[in-house]
LUMKE-875248 format. One record per residue: z, x, y of N, C-alpha, C in turn; residue in three letters. Coordinates in pm, whole numbers, plus 32768, in hexadecimal, padded with zeros to 4 digits. Layout:
<pts>
ZXYZXYZXYAla;...
</pts>
This chain:
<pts>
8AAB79E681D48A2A7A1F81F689D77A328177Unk;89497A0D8178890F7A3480FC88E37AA6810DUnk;88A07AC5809088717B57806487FA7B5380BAUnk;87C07BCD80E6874F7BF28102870D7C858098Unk;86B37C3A804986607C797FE785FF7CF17FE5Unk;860C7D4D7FB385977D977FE7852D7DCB7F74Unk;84E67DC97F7E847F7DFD7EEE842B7E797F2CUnk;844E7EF47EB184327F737EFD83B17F9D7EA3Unk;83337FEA7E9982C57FED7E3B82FA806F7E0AUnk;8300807F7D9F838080E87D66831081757D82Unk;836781F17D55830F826E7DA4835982B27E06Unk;82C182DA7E1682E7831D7EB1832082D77F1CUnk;82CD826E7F1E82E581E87F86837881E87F79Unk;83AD819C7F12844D818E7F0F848181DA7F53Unk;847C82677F2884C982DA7F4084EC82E97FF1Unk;84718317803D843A8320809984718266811CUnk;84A081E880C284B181938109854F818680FDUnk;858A8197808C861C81CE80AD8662821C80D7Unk;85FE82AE8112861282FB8157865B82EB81F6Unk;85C38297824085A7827A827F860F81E98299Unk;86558197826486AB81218247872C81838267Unk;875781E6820D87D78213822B87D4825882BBUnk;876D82868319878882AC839987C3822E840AUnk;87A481AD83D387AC8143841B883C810B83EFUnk;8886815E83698901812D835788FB80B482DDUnk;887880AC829C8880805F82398874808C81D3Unk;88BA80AF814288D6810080E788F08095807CUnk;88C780C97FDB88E180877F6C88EF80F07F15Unk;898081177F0489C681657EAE898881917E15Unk;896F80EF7E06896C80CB7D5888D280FD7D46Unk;889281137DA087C3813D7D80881F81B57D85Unk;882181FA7DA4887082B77D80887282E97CF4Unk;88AE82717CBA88CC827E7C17883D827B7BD6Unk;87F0830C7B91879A831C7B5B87B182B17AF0Unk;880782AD7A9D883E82917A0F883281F87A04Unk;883E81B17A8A885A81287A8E880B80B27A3BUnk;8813807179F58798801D798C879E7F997A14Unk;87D87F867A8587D97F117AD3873F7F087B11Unk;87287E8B7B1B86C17E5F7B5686D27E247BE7Unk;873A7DE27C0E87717DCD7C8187BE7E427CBDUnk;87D57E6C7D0C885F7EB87D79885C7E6B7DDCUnk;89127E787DD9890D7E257E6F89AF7E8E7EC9Unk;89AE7E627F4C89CB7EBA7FB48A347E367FE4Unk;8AAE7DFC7F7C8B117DBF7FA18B3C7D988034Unk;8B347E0B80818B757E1F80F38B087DBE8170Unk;8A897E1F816B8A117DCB81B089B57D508179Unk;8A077D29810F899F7CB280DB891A7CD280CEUnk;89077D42809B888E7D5C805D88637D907FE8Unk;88177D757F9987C97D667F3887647DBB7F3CUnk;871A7DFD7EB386D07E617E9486A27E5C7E1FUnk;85F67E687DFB85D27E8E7D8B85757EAF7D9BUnk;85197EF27D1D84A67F5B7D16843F7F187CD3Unk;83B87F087CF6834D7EBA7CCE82DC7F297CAEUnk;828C7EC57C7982047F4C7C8781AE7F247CF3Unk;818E7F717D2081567F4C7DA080E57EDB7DABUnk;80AC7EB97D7C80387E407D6B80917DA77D62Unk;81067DBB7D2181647D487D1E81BD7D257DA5Unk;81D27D827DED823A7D6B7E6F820C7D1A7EE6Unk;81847D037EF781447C9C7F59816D7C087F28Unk;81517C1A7E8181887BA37E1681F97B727E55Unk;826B7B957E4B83137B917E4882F17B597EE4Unk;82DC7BA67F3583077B6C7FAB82997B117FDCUnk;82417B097FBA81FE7A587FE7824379E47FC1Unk;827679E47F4182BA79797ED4834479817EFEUnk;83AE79E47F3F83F079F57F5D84867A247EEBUnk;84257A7F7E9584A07ACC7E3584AE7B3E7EA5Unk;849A7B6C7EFC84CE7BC07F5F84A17B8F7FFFUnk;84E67BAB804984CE7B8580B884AC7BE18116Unk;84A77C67810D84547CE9810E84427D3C80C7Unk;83B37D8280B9837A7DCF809083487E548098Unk;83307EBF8069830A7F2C809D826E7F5E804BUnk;821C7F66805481B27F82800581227FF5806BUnk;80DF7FF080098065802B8054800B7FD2808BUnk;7FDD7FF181157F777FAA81327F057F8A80FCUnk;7EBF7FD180A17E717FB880367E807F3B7FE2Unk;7EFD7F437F877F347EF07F537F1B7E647F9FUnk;7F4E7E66801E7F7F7DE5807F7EAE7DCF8081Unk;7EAD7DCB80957DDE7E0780AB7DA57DA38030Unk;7DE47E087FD87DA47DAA7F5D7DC37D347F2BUnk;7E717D217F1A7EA07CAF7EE27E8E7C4A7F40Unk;7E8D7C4E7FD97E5B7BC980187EA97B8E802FUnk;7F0D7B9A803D7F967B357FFF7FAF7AF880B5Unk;7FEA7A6E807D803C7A5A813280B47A6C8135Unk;80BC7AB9818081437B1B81AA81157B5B825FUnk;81AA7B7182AB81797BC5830181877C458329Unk;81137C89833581197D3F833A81757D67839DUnk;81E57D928398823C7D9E842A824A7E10847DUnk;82487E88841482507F12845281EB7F8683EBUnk;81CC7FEE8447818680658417820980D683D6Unk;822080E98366826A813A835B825581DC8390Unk;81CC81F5837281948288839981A482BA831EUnk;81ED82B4829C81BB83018251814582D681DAUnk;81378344817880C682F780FB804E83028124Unk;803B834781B77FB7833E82037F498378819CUnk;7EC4835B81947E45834E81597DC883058167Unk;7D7982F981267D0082AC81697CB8827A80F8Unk;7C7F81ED81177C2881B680A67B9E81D280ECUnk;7B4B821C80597AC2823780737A6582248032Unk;79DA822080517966823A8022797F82CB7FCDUnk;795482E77F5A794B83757F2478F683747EB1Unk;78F383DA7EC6784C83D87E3177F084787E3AUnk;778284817DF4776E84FB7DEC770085097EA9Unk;76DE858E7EE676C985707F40762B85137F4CUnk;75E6854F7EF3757384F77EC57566843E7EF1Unk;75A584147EC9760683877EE775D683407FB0Unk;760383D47FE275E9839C8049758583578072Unk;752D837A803074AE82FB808B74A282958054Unk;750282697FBF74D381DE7F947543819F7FFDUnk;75B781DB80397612815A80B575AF8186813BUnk;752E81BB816B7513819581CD7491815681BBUnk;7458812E813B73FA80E5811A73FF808E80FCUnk;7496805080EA74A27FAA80D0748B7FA68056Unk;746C7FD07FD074247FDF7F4974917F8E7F0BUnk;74A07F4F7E7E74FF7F087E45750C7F8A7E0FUnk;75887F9A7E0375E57FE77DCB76707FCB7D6EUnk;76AB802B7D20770F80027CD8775E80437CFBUnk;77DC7FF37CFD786A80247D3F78E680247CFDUnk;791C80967CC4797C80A07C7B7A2D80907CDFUnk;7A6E80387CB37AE1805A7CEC7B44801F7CCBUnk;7BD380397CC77C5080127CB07C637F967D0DUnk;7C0E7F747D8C7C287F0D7DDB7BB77ECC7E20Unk;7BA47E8B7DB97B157E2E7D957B137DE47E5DUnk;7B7A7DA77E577B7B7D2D7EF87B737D9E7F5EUnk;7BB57E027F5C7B977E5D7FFE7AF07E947FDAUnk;7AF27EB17F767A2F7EFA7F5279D87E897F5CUnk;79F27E087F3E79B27DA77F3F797A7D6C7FF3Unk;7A237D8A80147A1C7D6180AE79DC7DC58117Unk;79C87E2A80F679A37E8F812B78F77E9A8128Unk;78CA7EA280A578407E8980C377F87E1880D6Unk;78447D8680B677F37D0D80B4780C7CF58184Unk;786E7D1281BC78C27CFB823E78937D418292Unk;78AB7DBC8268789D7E0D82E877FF7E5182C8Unk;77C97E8A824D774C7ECD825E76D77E888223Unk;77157DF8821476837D6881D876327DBE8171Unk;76777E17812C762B7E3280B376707E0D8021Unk;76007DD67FFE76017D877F6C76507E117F00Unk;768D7DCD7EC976A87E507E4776FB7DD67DC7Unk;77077E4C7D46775D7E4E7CE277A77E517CF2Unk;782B7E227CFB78AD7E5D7CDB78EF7E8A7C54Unk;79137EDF7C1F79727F077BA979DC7F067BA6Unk;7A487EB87BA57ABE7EF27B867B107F4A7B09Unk;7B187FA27B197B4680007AD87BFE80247B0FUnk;7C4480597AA07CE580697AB47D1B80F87A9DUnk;7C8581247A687CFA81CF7A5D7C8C821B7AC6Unk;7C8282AE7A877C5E82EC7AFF7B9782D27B15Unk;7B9382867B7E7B2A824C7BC57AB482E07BE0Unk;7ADB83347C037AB083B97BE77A4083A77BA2Unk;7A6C83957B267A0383877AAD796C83477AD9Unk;799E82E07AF2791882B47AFD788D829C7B15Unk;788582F77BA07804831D7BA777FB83D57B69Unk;784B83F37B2D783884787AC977E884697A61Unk;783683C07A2277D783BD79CC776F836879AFUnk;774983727A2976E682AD7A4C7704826B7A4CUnk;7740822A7A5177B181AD7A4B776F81517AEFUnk;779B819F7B44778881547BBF775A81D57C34Unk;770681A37CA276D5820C7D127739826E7D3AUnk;77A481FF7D6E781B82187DC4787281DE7D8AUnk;791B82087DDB79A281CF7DC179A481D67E58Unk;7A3781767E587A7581447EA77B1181897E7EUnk;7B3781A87EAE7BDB81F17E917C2C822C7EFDUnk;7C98824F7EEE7CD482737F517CCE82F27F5BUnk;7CE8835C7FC57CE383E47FC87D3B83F78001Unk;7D5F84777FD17E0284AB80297D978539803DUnk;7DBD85857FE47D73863080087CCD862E7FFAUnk;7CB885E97FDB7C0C85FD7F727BFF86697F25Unk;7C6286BC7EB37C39870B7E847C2286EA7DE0Unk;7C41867D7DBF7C27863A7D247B9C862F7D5FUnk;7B7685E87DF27ADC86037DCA7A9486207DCEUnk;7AAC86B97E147A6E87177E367A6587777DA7Unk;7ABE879B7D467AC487977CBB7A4A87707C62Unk;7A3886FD7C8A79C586947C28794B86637C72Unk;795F86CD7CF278C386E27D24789186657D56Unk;78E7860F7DA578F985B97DC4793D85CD7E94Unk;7906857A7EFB7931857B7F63796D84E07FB0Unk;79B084E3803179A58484807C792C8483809EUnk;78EF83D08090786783D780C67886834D8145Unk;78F982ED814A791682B1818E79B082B481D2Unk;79C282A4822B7A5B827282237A8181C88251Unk;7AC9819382017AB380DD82107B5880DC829CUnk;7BA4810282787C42810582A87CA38153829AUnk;7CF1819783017D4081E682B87DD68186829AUnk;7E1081C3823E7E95816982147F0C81BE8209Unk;7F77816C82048018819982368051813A81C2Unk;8105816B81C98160813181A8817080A48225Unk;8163800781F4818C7FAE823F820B7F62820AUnk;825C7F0D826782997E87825782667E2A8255Unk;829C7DD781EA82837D2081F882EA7CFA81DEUnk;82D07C76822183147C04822E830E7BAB821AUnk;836C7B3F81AE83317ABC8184833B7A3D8223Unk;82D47A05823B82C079BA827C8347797482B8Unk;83807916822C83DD78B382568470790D8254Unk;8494798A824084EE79D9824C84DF7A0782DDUnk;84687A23830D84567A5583C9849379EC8407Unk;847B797583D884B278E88428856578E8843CUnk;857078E98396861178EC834E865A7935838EUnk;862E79A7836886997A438377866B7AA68424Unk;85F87A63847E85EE7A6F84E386287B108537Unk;869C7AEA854187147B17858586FF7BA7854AUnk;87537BB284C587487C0C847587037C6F8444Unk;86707C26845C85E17C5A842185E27CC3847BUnk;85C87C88851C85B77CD2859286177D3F85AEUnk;868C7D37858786EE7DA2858986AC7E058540Unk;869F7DF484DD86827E54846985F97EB484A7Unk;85917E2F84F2850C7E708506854D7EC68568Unk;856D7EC485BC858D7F0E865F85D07F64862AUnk;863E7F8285C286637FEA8598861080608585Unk;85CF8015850A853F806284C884E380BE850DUnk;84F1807185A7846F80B785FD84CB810C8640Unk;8538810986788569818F86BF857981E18658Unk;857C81D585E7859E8244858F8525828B8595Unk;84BA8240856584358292856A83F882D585ABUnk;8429829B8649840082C586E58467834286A8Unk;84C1834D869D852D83D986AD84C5844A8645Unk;8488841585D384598478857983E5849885B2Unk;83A384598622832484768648834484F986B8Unk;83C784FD870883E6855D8751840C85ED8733Unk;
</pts>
């Protein structure tokens, strides 16, 4: 039997998807070991395989097929584009990608005005106003905290994700849109759904009574 691969976006995510793996009876001893310098773990018994990515890379692995599932944020999956298929909602990681900016702001998104747009995820901000609200803008990509930017002129608005809104409620800053809200998802490399079929589906149907049980 071959291995079935999994690429986890290290974090919370990880944490939270091996959790959720050992209720279904699938366990990897060797991720336990804080101390471990391994880049692979593997689970001898179930022919499975394990490693930790950064999350922008794990759509990577499993399109190309260095893993044959994935666990990442929908955001992530959003941005990188990648072909792979989305298989399940995990439910956790929940948050939302938004419009945010000072409240002032608001009338340049209902005036259509060119505007500048700061964000960590240039293709969902891009797709969002050229797609859905046919307004022309800037995009910025920026990598640390996006915050900044219309603080210090930089750009109108950001695009970012929100969990609490209190960083931007802090910096005098609000939700002025909401584009999607987002979760912990699965992927799947294409020609592995074909391959490993059987297996895949076990694993998924596992996955969902477990979740159905946490939802009760």
């Amino acid at each position: 039997m071959e291995y079935l691969t999994f690429a986890l976006a290290k974090g919370r995510l990880a944490a939270k998807t091996l959790e959720l793996l050992e209720q279904i009876g699938i366990t990897c001893e060797e991720m336990k070991d804080k101390s471990s310098r391994k880049l692979i773990f593997v689970n001898e018994e179930l022919k499975l395989k394990f490693f930790l990515s950064k999350g922008p890379d794990v759509p990577t692995y499993v399109e190309y097929g260095g893993a044959d599932i994935g666990v990442v944020g929908s955001d992530t999956i959003l941005e990188e584009n990648r072909r792979v298929y989305e298989v399940l909602d995990l439910g956790f990681g929940k948050c939302r990608m938004c419009v945010c900016g000072p409240a002032s702001a608001k009338e340049l998104l209902q005036h259509h005005e060119m505007i500048r747009v700061a964000s960590k995820y240039p293709k969902i901000a891009k797709d969002y106003f050229y797609n859905q609200k046919h307004q022309t803008v800037d995009i910025i990509k920026l990598n640390g905290s996006v915050e900044l930017g219309p603080i210090v002129g930089l750009s109108d608005v950001i695009v970012d994700i929100v969990e609490t809104g209190s960083t931007l409620k802090e910096n005098g800053l609000e939700v002025l849109e909401e584009i999607c809200p987002l979760s912990a998802r699965m992927i799947v490399n294409q020609v592995s759904m074909k391959m490993e079929a059987e297996r895949i589906k076990k694993i998924l149907q596992a996955l969902k009574e477990a979740l159905k049980k946490c939802e009760l």
